[in-house]
C-alpha positions in Angstrom: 0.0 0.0 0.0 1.2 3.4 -0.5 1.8 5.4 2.6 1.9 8.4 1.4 -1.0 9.0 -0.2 -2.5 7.6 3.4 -0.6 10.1 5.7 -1.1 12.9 2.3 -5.2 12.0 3.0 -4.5 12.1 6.8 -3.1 15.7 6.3 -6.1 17.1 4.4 -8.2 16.0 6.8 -6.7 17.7 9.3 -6.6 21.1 7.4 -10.1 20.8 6.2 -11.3 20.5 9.4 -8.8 23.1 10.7 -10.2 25.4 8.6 -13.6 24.9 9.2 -12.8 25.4 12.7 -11.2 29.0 12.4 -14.1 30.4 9.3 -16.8 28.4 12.1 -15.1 30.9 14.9 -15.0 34.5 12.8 -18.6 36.8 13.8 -19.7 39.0 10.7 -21.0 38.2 7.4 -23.0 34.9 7.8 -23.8 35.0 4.3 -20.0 35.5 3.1 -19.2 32.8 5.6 -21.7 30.3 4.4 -20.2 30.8 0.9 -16.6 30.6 1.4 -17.6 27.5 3.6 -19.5 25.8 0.7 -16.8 26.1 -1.9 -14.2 25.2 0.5 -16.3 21.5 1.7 -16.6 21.3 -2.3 -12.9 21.4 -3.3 -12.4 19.1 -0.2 -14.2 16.8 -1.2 -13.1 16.5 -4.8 -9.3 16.2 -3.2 -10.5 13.8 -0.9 -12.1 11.7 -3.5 -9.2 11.8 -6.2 -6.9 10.7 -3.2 -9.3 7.3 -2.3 -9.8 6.6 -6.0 -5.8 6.5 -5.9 -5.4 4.4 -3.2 -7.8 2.0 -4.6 -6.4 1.9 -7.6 -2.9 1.1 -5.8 -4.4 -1.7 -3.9 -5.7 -2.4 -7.0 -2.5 -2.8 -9.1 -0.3 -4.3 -6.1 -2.7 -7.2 -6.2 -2.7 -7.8 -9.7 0.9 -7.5 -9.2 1.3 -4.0 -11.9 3.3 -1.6 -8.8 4.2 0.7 -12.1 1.9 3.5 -12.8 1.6 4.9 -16.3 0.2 8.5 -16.5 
């Protein structure tokens, strides 16, 4: 299995909900905020997705026994 992809996948997850945590905290412009936050959780989830259609596709390929990736 690839690792880094893992601890890459582990990292995002900590920054997306970091950053939900810190635009969640800010008073002001609910609208703004509920925007921002939107778009953000989008794009988060379309990195997030790429990365576990990646690792499947590793585990994928090491069991088939194909470890090189053509791109």
């Amino acid at each position: 299995m690839d690792w880094v992809k893992i601890v890459y996948s582990f990292i995002l997850l900590v920054c997306g909900i970091l950053i939900f945590v810190s635009l969640s905290s800010r008073k002001g412009d609910e609208r703004k905020k509920f925007i921002s936050t939107k778009a953000q959780s989008y794009a988060f989830v379309v990195v997030i997705g790429m990365l576990i259609l990646e690792v499947v596709e590793s585990i994928y390929r090491t069991f088939q026994g194909k470890n090189t990736v053509i791109k």
